[in-house]
C-alpha positions in Angstrom: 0.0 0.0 0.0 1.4 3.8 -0.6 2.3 5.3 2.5 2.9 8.9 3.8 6.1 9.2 1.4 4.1 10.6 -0.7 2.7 13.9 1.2 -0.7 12.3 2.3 -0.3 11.9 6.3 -0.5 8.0 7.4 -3.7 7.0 8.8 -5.7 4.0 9.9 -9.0 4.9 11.2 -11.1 4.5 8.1 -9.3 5.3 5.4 -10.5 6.5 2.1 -10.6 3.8 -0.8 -9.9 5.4 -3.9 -10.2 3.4 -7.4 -7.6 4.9 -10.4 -8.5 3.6 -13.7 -5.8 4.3 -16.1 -4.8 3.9 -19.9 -1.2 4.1 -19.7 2.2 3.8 -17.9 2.8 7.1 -17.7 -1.2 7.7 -17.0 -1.1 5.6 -14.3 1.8 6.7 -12.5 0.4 10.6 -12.8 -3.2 8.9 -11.3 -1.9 6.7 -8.2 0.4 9.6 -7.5 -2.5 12.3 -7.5 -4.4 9.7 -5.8 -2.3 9.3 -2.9 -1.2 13.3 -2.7 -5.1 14.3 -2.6 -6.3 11.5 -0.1 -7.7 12.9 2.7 -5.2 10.4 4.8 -3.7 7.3 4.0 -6.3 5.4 1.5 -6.9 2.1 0.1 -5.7 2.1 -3.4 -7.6 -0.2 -5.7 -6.1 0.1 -9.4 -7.8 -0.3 -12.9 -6.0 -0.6 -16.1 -8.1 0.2 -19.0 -7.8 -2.0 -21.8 -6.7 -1.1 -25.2 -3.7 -0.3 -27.4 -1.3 1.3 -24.9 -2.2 -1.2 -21.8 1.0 -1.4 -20.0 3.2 -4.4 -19.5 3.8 -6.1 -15.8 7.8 -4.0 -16.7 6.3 -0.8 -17.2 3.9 -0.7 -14.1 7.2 -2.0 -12.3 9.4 0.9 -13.9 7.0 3.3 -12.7 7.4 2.4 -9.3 3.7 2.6 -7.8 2.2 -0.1 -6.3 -1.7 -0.2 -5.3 -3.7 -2.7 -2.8 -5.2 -4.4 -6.3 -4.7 -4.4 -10.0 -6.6 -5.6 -12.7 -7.7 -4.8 -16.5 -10.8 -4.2 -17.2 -12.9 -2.1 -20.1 -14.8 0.9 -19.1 -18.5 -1.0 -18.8 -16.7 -3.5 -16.5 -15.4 -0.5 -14.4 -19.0 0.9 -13.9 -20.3 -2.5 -12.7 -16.9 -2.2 -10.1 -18.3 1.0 -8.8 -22.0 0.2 -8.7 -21.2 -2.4 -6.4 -17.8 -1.4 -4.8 -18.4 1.6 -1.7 -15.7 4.0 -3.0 -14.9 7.4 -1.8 -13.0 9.1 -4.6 -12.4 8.0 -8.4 -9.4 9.3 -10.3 -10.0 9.0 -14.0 -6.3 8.6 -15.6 -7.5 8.9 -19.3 -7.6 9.9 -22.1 -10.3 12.8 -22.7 -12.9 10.9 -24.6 -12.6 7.9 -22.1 -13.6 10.4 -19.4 -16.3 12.3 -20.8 -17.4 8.1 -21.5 -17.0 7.1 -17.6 -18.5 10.7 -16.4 -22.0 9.4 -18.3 -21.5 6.1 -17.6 -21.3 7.3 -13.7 -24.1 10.0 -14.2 -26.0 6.8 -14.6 -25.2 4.6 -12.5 -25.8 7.4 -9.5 -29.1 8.2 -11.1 -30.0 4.5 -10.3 -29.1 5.1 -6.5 -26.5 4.7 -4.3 -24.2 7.4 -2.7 -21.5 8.0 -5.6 -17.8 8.7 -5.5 -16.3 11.8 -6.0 -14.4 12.1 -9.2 -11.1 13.7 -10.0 -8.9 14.3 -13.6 -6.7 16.1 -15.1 -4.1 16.0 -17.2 -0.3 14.1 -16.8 1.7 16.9 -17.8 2.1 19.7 -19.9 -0.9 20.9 -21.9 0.2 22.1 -25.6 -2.3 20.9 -27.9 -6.3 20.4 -28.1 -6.8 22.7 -25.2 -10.6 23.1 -25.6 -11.3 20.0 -26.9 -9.8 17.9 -23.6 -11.2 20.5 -21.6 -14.4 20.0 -22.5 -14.5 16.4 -22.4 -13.1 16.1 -18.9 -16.0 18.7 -17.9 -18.3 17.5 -15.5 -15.6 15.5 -12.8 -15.9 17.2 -9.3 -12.5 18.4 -9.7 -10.3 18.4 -13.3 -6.7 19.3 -11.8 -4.2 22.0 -13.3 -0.9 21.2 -12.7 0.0 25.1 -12.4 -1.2 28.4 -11.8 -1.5 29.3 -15.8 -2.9 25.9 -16.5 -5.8 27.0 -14.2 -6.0 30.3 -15.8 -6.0 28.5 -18.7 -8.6 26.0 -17.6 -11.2 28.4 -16.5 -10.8 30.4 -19.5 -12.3 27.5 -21.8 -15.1 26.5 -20.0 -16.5 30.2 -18.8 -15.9 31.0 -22.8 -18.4 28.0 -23.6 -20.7 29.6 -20.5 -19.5 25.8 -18.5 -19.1 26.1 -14.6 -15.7 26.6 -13.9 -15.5 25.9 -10.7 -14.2 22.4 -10.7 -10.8 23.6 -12.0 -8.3 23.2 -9.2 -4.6 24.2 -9.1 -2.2 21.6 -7.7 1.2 20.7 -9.1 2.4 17.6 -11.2 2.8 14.8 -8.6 5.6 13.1 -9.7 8.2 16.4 -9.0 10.6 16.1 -5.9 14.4 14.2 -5.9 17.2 15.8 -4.5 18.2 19.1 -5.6 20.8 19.7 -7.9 23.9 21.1 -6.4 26.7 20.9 -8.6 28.7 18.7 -11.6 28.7 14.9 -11.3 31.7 13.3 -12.6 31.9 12.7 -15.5 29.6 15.1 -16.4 26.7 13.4 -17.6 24.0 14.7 -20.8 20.6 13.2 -20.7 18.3 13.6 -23.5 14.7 12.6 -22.6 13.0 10.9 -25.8 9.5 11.2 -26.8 7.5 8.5 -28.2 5.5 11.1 -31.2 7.3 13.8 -30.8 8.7 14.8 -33.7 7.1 12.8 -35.2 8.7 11.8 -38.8 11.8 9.9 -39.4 14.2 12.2 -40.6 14.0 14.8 -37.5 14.2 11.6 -35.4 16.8 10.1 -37.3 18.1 14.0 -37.0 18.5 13.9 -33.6 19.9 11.0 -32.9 22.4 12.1 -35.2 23.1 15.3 -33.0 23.7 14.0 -30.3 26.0 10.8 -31.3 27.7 14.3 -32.5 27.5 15.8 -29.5 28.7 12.6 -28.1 32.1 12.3 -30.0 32.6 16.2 -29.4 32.6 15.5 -25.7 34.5 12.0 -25.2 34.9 13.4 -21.4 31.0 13.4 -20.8 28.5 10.8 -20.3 25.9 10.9 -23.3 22.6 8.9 -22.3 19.4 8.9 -24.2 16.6 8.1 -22.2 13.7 6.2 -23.7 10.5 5.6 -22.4 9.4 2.3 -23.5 11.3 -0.9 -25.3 10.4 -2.5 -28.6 6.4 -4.0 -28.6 5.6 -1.7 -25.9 3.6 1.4 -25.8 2.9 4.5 -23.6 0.5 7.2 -24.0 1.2 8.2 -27.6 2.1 5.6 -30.1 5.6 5.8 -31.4 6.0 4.9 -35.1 10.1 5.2 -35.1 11.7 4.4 -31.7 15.2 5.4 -31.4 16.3 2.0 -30.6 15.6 0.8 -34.5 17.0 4.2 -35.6 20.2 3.5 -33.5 20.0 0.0 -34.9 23.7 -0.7 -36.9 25.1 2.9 -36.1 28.7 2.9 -34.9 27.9 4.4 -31.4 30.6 6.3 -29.7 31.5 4.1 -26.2 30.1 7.3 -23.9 26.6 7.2 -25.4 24.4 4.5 -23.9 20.5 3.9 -24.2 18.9 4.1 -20.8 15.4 2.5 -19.5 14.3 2.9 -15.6 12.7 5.5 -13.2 13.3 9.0 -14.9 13.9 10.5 -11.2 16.8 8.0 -10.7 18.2 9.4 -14.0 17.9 12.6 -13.0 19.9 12.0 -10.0 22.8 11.8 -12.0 22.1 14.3 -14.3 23.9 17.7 -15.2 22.6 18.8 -18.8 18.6 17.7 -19.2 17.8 18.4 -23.1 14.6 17.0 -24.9 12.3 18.8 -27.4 9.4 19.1 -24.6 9.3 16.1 -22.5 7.5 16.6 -19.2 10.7 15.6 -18.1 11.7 19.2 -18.6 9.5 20.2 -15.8 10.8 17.6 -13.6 14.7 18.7 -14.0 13.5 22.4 -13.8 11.8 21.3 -10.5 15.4 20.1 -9.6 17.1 23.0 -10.9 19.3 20.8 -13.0 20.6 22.8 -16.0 17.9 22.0 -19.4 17.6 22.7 -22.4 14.3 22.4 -24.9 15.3 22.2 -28.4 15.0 24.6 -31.2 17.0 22.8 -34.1 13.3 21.6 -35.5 12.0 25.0 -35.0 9.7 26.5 -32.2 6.4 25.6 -33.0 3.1 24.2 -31.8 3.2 20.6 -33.2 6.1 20.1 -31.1 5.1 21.4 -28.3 8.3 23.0 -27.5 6.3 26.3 -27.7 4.9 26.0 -24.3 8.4 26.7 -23.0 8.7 29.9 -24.8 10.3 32.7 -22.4 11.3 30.2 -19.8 15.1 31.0 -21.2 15.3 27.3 -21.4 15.6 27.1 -25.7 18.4 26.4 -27.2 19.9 24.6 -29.9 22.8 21.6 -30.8 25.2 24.1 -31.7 24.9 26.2 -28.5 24.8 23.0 -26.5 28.1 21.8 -28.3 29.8 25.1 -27.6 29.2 24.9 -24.2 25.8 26.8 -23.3 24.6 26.2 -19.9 20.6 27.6 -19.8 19.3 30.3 -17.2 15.5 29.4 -16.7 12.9 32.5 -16.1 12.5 32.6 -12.7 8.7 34.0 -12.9 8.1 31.4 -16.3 9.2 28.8 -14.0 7.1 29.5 -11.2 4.0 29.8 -13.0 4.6 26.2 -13.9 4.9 25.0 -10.5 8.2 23.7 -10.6 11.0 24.4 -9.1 9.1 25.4 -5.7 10.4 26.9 -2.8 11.3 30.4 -1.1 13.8 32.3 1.2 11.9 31.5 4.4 12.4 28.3 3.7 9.2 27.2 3.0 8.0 24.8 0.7 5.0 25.7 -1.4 5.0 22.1 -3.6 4.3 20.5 -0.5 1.0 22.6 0.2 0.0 22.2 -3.7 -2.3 19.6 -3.3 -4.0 21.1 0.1 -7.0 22.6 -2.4 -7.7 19.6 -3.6 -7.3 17.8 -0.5 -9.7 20.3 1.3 -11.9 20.4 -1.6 -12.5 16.0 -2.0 -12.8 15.9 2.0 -15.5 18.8 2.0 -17.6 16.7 -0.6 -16.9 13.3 1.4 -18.5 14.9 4.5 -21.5 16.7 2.7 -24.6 14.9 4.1 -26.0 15.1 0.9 -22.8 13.7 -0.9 -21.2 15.1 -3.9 -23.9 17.0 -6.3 -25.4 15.2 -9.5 -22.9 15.3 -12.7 -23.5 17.5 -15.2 -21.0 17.4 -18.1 -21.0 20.0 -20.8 -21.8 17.4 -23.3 -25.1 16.1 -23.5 -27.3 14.5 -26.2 -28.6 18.0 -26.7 -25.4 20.0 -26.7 -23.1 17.8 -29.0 -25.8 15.5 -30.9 -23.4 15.0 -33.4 -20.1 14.4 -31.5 -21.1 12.8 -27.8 -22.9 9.7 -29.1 -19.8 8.7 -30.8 -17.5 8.9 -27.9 -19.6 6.9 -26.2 -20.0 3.9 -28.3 -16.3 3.7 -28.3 -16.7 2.1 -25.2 -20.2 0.7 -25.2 -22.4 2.8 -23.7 -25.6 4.7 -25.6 -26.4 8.0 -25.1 -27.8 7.9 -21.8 -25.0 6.1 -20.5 -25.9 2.0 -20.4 -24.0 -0.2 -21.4 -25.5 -1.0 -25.2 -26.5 -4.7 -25.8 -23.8 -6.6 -26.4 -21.5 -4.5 -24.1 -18.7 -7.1 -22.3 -19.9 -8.6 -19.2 -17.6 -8.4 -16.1 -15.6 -12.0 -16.4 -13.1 -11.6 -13.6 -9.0 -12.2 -14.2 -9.1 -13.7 -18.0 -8.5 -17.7 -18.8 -5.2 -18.2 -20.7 -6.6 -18.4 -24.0 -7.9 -14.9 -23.4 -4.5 -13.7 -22.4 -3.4 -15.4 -25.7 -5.2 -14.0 -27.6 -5.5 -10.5 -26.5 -1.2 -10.4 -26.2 -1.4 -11.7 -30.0 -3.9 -8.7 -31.0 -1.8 -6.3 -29.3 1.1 -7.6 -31.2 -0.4 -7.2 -33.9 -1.6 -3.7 -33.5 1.7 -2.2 -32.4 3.4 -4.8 -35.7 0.8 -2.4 -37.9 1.7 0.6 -36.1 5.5 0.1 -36.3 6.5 -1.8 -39.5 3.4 -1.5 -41.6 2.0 1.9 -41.2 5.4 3.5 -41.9 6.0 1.6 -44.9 2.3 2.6 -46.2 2.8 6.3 -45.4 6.5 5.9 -47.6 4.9 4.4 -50.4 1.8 7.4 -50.5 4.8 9.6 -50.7 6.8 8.3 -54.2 
């Protein structure tokens, strides 16, 4: 079980049960995490994996380090048969936005056929650069949709009091993954980190590009240690589906011997890190929140599919050629704070610590309501997006008014070993398509 490590004050006398339900590794981790830091005390932590493409592996749950009281796989009309019948204080939906405007109906309805319901919590895993309004909107209607900073609020409120949607749901914590030990000087050897993404960019050349940079960068530095951190290995995905991972590009390249590819924890990379570079990895945040010396690429350009434009006027941009000549970055302090990194004042304080006390306040203020939390009321209705809602919904088998449709899965506990055979073959499949075939495809459309 997660224990006080983790900001949320141990406890024994009832404790909350919370239920995540996730989509990905990296999904996951950001839910048990907020799970833990929000908990009124010490909970119960009962985790869901939602199944589908990017369903992690027993090595990526492991890599991220989180453990909860239970795990299991399920699909989302299984889930809402878990909570009808399962007495749970708070729900963390780690999703994907259409999965949790699906769930927020699906629970609508379940509550609307009796029963106390759970309070219900999402947000986002990390920085926000693209489809602003459109997750926004589909993660309206939870009791509290998290902002991991003070402009991501801003932000946040600004969408849905634009579309005349209540607002106040939006709640400003921090990521809950930041902490580690501070930076405080050069390790030796002096080690370069650069945190890959799995879409991002998201063609072969750039890719191929930067791999190329820094084998470079690499050979111009024999004295430094040269890692590139990856987030998954081959046949396994994370949130976003990568196409070209840099372990195929790296594939028959005569590597220098101070450049290494590196799995595990990104925090116990960190810990050795002196130079964090990346194009705009969360991972940015967390070194910042360290105040380890890093760098967000321009060499591709700054520019909005790449999301490296969210870290315009932190001073953090920089390019190859300045990294290779030396430059060492001097982050914004006021950009920086806004993002809820790198937290901490001259009284000695520490505000990260008291980040997640609004949202802590705000779930146990709902939890002792006599009346419980209010009914949920997402923007989208039948009414509002006839066009757009009942789609989202069949994705995961439920009709408009949120039952399950005829034919929906039934709840059939852990799976027999054909069924594991058969879903690990699909999967394979999928991510063979998504790796080998579609890129061939998308070569061919371009002779």
């Amino acid at each position: 079980m997660l224990s006080s490590v983790f900001g949320v004050p141990a406890s024994t006398a009832n404790p909350p049960r919370i239920a995540v339900l996730a989509d990905s590794d990296t999904r996951w981790k950001w839910g048990a995490l907020t799970a833990t830091r929000t908990a009124p005390s010490a909970p119960v932590l009962d985790g869901f994996l939602l199944r589908g493409r990017a369903t992690p592996t027993p090595r990526q749950l492991a890599e991220v380090g989180v453990r909860a009281d239970s795990l299991r796989e399920v699909t989302a009309v299984e889930f809402l048969r878990v909570v009808a019948s399962t007495p749970y204080d708070v729900l963390v939906l780690a999703l994907v936005g259409g999965s949790v405007q699906a769930l927020l109906h699906g629970l609508k309805r379940v509550a609307e056929n009796g029963g106390r319901r759970p309070v219900v919590v999402t947000g986002y895993v990390g920085v926000v650069y693209e489809k602003l309004a459109d997750g926004l909107l589909l993660r309206h209607g939870a009791d509290l949709v998290l902002a991991n900073s003070r402009q991501d609020a801003e932000r946040f409120r600004a969408v849905y009091e634009g579309v005349g949607a209540d607002a106040s749901a939006v709640t400003e914590v921090a990521l809950p993954f930041l902490g580690g030990t501070p930076y405080t000087g050069e390790h030796d050897p002096f080690t370069v980190v650069f945190a890959a993404q799995p879409s991002v960019p998201e063609n072969r050349a750039d890719r191929a590009y930067l791999l190329d940079r820094l084998v470079r960068h690499a050979r111009l530095h024999p004295e430094r240690d040269v890692l590139l951190k990856l987030r998954s290995r081959p046949g396994e995905h994370t949130t976003h589906i990568e196409e070209l991972p840099y372990q195929k590009l790296a594939r028959g390249l005569d590597l220098p011997s101070n450049l290494r590819l590196v799995y595990g924890h990104m925090g116990e990379v960190l810990d050795r890190t002196d130079l964090l570079v990346t194009v705009s990895s969360t991972a940015a945040l967390e070194s910042l929140h360290r105040r380890i010396p890093t760098v967000v690429l321009t060499d591709l350009g700054v520019r909005e599919a790449l999301g490296n434009h969210h870290f315009v006027g932190s001073g953090c941009l920089a390019s190859w050629d300045q990294l290779d000549a030396g430059h060492r970055p001097d982050p914004d302090e006021d950009w920086v704070s806004r993002q809820g990194v790198a937290a901490g004042d001259p009284s000695g304080g520490d505000p990260y610590a008291r980040a997640f006390a609004p949202a802590r306040d705000r779930i146990a203020g709902l939890l002792d309501s006599p009346a419980g939390p209010p009914p949920l009321t997402p923007y989208y209705t039948p009414a509002v997006a006839p066009g757009y809602l009942p789609g989202i919904l069949a994705r995961h088998h439920l009709g408009p008014d949120g039952s399950p449709l005829p034919g929906a899965p039934a709840a059939a506990g852990t799976p027999g070993p054909v069924r594991r055979t058969v879903r690990r073959a699909a999967r394979g499949a999928y991510r063979h398509g998504v790796q080998r075939v579609a890129p061939v495809i998308r070569r061919m459309g371009e002779l």
